[in-house]
C-alpha positions as CSV (number, residue, x, y, z in Angstrom):
1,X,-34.2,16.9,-106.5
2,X,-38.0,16.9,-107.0
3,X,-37.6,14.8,-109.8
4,X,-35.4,12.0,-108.7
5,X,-37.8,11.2,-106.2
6,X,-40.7,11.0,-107.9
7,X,-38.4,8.7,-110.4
8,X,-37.9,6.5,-107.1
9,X,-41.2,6.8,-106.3
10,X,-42.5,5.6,-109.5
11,X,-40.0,2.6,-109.6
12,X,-40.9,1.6,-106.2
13,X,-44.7,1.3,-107.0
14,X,-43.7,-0.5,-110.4
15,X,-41.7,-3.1,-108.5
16,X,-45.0,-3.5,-105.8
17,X,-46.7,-3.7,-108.4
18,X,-44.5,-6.3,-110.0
19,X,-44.3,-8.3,-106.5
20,X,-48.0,-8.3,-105.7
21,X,-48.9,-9.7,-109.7
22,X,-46.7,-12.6,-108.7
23,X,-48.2,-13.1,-105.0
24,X,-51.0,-13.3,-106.7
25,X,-49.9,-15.6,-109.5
26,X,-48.6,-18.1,-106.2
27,X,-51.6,-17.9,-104.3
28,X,-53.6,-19.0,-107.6
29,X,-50.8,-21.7,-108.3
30,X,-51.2,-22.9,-104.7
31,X,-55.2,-23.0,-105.0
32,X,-54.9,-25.2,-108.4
33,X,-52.6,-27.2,-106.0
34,X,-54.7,-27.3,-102.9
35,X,-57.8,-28.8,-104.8
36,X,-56.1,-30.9,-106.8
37,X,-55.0,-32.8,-103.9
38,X,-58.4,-32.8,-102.2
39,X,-59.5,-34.6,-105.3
40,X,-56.2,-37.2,-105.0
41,X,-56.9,-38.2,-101.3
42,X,-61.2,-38.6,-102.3
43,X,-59.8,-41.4,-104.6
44,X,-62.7,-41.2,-106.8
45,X,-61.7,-41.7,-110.0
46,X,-63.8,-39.8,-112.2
47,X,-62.5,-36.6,-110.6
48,X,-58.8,-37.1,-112.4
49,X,-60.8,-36.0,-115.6
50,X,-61.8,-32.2,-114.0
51,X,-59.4,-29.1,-114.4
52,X,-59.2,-27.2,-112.1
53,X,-58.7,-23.4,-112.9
54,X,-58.3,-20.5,-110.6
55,X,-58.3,-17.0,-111.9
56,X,-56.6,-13.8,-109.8
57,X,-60.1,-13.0,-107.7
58,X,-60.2,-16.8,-106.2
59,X,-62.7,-18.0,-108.6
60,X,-62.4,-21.2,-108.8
61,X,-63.5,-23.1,-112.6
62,X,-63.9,-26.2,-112.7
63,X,-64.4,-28.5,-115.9
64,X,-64.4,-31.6,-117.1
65,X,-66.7,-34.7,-116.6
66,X,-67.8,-37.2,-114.1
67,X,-69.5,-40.2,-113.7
68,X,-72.7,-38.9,-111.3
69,X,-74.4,-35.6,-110.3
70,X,-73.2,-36.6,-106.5
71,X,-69.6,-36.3,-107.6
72,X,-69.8,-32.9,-109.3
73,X,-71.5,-31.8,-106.2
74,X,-68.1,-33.8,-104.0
75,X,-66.0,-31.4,-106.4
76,X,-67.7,-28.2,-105.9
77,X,-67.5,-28.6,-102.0
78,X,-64.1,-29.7,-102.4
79,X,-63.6,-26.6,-103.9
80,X,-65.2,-24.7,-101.9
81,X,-63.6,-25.5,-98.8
82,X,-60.2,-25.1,-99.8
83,X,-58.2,-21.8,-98.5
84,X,-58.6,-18.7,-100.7
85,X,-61.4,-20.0,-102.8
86,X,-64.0,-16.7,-103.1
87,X,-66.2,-18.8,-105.0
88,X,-66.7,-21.9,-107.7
89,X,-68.1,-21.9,-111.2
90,X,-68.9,-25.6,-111.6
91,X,-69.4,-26.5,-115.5
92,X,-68.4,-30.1,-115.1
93,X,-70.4,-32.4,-117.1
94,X,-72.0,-35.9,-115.7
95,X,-71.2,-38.3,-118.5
96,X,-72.7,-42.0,-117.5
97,X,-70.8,-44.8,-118.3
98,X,-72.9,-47.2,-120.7
């Protein structure tokens, strides 16, 4: 008897285990998401050349290039101010256009 609970015990953590990886994987999906979108409606062009990547603590990497030092800065707050966002680690690059 002792046994087949702890077996249903053990499963049950497996599977909350199992459901909160995947929360977690959403949540992250729906950061990527949320940002992205931010970006969309600042209709700045440069920023369709950043990726945005969100890893499972809510940091937020950014990469990519833009065309001016105010636009990284645009992203980061973007970022920033997006739901579930811990915090941003900004490596994009400011390329000038010649």
């Amino acid at each position: 008897m002792a046994g087949m609970l702890l077996t249903a015990t053990s499963t049950l953590a497996e599977d909350g285990g199992a459901r909160e990886q995947h929360e977690r994987h959403i949540d992250r999906s729906a950061i990527n998401s949320a940002v992205k979108a931010k970006f969309r409606l600042e209709h700045v062009g440069s920023l369709k050349h950043v990726d945005v990547e969100t890893d499972r603590h809510g940091i937020v990497l950014l990469r990519g290039h833009v065309s001016s030092q105010d636009t990284k800065q645009r992203a980061e707050s973007l970022a920033r101010d997006t739901e579930g966002v811990r915090d941003v680690r900004n490596h994009i690059k400011v390329k000038h256009d010649d």
